[in-house]
N, C-alpha and C positions, 0 to 999 in steps of 0.2 A: 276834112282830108284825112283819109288813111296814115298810119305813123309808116316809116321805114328801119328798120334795125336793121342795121349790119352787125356782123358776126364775125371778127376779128379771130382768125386760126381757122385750122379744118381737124381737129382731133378728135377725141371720141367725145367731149363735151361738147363742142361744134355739133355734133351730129344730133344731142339728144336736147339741146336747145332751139333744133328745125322742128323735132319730133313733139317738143312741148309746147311749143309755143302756137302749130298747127291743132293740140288737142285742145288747148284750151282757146281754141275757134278766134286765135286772132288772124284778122283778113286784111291786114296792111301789108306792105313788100319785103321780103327777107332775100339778103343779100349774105352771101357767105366769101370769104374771102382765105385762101390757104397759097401758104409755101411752096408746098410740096403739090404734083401734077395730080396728086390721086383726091378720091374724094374721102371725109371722114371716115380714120379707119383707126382700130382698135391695137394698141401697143400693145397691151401684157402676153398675146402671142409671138411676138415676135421673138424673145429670146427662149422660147419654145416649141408647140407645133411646129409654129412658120420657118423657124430655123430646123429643126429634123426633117422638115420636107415632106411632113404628115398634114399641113394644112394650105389648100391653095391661096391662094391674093386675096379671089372674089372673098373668102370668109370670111377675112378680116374687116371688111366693109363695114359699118354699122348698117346702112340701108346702100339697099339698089340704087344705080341711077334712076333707074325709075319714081321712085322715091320724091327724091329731089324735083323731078320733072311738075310729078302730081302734085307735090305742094306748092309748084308755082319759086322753085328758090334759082335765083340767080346766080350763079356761081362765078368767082373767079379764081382759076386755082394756078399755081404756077407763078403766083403774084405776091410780090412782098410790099408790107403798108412802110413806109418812110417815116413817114410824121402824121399825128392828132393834132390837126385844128380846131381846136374846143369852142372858138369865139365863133366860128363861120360853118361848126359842126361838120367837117368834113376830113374825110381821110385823104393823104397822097399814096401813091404808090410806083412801085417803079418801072410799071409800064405807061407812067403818065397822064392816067384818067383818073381824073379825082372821084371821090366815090363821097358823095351827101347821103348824114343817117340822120334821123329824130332822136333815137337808140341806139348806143353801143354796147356792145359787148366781147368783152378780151378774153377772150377764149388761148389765150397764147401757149401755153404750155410752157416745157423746158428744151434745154437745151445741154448737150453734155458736156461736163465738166472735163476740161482739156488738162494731160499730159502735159508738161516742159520742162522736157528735155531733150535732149539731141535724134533724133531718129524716127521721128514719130510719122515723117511724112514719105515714110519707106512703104515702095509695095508689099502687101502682106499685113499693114498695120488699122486695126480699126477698132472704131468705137461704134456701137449700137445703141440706136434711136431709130432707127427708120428701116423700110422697106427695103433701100436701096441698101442703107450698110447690111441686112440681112444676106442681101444677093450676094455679095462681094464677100461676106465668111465664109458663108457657103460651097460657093467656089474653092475654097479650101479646106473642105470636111473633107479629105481624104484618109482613108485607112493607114495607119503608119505616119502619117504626119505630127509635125510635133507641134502643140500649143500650148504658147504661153498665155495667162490670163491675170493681169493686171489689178487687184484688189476682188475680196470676196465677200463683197454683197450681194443680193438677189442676182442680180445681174450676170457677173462672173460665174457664180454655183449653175447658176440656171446653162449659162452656156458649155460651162465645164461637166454636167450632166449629160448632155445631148452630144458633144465633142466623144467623151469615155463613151457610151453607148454608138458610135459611129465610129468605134476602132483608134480614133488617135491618141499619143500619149498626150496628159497635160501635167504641170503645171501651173500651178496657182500663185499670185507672189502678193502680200497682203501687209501693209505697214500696221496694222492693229496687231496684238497679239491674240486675237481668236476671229473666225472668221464669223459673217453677220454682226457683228459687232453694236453697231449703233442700231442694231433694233430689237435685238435678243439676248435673251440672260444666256450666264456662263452656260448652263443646265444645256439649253437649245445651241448654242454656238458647238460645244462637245461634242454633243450628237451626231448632228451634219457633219464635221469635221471624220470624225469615224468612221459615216458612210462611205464619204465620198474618198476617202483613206483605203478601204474597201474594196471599191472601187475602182481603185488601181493610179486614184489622183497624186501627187502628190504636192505637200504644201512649202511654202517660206513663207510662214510667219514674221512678225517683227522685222519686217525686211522692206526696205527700200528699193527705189529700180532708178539708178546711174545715168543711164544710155540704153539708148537698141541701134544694133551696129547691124550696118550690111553697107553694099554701095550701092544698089538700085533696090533689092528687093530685101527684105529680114532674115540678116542670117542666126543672131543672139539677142539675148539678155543680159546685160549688166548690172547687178544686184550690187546695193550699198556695202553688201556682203565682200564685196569681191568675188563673186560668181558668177561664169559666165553659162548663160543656160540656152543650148541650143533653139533656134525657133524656128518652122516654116510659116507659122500664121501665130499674130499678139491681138489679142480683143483685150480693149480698153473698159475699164468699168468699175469709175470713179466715183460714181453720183453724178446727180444734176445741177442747173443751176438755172434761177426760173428767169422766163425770158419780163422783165421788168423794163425796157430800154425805153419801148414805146411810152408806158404810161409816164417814166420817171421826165422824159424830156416833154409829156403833156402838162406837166407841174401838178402829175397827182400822187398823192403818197405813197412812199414807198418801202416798205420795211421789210427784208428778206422776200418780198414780195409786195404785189399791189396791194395793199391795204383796206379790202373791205368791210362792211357792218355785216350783223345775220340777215340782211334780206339781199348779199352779193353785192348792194351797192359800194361804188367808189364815194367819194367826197364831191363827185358830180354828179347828181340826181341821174342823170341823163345818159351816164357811163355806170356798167354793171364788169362786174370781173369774176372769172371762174375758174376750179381747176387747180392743175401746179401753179402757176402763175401768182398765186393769191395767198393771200396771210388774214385770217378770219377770224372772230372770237367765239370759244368754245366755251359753252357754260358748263357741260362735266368736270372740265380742267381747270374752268375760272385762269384762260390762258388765252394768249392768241397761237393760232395753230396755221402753220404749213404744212399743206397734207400730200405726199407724193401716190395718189391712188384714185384707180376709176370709179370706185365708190366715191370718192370725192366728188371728183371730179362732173360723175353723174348727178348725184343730188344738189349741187350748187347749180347746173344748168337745170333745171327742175325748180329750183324758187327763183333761180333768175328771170325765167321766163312767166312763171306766176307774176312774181309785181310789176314785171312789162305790160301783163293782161288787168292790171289793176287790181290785184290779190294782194293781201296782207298776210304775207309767207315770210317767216323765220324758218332758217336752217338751223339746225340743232342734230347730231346726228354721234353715235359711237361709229369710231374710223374703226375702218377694216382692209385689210389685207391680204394677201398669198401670193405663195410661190410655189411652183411643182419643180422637186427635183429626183431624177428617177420616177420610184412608185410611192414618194413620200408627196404627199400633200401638206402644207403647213399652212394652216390660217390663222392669222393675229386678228384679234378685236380688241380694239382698245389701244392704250399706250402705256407699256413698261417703264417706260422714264420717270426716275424717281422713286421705284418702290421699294419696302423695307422687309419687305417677306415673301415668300413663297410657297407653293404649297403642289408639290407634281402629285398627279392624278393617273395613276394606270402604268405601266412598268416600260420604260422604254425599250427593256432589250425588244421585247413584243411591237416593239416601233407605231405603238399606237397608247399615245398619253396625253397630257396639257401639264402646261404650267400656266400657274394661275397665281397673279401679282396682287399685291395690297399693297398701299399705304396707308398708314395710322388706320391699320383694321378693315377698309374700305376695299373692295375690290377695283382693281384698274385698268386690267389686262391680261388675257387670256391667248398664250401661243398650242394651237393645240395640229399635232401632229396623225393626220390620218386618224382624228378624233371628230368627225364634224357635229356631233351633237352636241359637246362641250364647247366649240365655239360656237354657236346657233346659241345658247342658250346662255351663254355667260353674256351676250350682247347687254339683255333684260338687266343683269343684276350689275353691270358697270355702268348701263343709266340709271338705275335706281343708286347707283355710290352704294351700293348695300353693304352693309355691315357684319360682317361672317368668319367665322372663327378658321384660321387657316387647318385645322384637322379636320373640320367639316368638309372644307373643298376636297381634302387628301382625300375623302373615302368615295371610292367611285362606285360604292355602293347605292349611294344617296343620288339620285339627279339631281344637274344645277337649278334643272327649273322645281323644283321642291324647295330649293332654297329660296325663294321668292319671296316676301315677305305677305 
């Protein structure tokens, strides 16, 4: 008898787990299972392209319906799972048809981390995850409109990018004292801040947010400050927080995340998990890691689907990331957290440099800005943990891949 795998979520890991799992010529029934009406489709444009109104729907798709059709994948979308029956291997859902798998897979993604405080359910007020909240900012990209934007990570910059190049004023309001914070040295936080300062944004740092007052739709902002800052439209952009409900009430482990081994499995042979969703062990870090990124995201569905097909696949992988804001591109490789040196590479006023991290001598992470060959190539020497004297990095005379041992 053919296995069945169902595929819990419809994200872009969803999509590249039909796509794997078809290459590696498995011919048992794959069943997809998503939230949302649409079919697997690709976030990290949405608080770009999709929101400037430079990229249609269909692009966001990972594959055509067509796709899905030719590989034979069942779809249910518009459909939320309730509970894992682990003993009788079956999922419920809330349109009441129970769904039997041989194979699971949690594809689940995240979810975004909620505001609380008084006014959040004012028209005009939103958070970004999804297609739908893209539609409804949108609707208020008007010329001369004022935005407020709620913390400045990827997310808030990216939107307050696209906002200032569509004419509206913003404001940014941000409880860290520099913005990107938790993923960039001071060096990279300054930077951006400058630009986007430039740019005609303007910031509250160090600042809390009280209330958002209006009576049906956003009229302000209330800062911890005591400042009240006019608004016609507030994007919210907090972080995430990964969707773990399902598995934790399956009685499978749960630690900031579902808790998988390097081959994505759960504690249940039979249950795989991938994605945001997931908390994994990383042998570069000698840590376990939460990775909020499609590279992740991609390559766990990619061995997940391998040891469903009977492969002996470990994930092993330098995380990577980006964000476009303006005409800056910034990609990170690797992870900064915890490094004790640094070493910039190429002059920022020129808005084309890296920074490049070490601990105890070792490289660990590379933010390189409108520099793509320096991230490209520092991927190699933060797998290898390479050993490099931080002047060497400084000289951008030298290529990283010269440094290679």
């Amino acid at each position: 008898m053919s296995e069945r795998v169902v595929i819990a979520g419809a994200g872009h890991a969803a999509g590249q787990i039909v796509t794997s799992l078809r290459q590696h010529k498995f011919d048992g029934q794959i069943v997809l299972v998503g939230e949302e009406p649409y079919l697997p489709y690709q976030r990290p444009p949405l608080s770009k392209k999709f929101l400037a109104g430079e990229m249609p729907a269909e692009r966001l798709y990972v594959k055509p319906a067509s796709f899905y059709e030719d590989a034979n994948v069942e779809l249910h979308l518009d459909t939320r799972i309730t509970a894992i029956d682990r003993d009788a291997k079956r999922l419920e859902t809330d349109g009441g048809e129970p769904l039997a798998y041989d194979r699971l897979v949690l594809a689940l993604g995240a979810r975004v981390r909620r505001l609380r405080i008084k006014g959040t359910a004012l028209s005009g007020v939103h958070y970004l995850r999804s297609i739908a909240d893209v539609e409804g900012i949108r609707a208020g990209l008007e010329p001369g409109h004022r935005l407020v934007v709620i913390g400045a990570g990827y997310i808030g910059l990216e939107v307050a990018a696209v906002a200032r190049q569509a004419g509206l004023e913003v404001t940014v309001i941000e409880m860290a004292d520099r913005v990107m914070s938790r993923v960039v040295s001071p060096e990279i936080s300054d930077f951006y801040q400058i630009e986007h300062t430039e740019q005609g944004v303007r910031f509250r740092l160090s600042t809390g947010v009280d209330a958002l007052t209006g009576k049906k739709r956003i009229k302000s902002v209330m800062t911890s400050e005591g400042e009240d800052i006019p608004a016609d439209l507030v994007v919210i952009g907090i972080g995430i927080v990964p969707n773990t409900q399902l598995a934790s009430e399956a009685g499978l482990p749960v630690d900031n995340g579902i808790v998988v081994d390097d081959h994505c499995c759960t504690d249940d042979p039979d249950i795989f998990a991938v994605g945001d969703c997931t908390v994994h062990p990383n042998a570069i870090y000698g840590r376990q890691l939460r990775l909020e990124s499609v590279h992740n995201a991609l390559e766990q569905a990619k061995t997940a689907a391998a040891n469903i097909c009977g492969e002996d696949s470990a994930y092993s992988q330098v995380p990577w990331f980006w964000s476009d804001q303006y005409d800056l591109k910034l990609q990170i490789a690797g992870l900064s957290e915890g490094y004790d040196d640094v070493a910039i590479r190429g002059n920022p006023a020129e808005r084309s440099f890296s920074c490049l991290y070490l601990r105890d001598g070792r490289l660990i992470a590379c933010d390189a800005i409108n520099a793509p060959r320096d991230f490209l190539q520092s991927k190699q020497l933060i797998a290898d943990q390479a050993l490099i004297a931080v002047e060497e990095l400084a000289n951008p005379d030298v290529a990283l891949k010269d440094m290679l041992a």
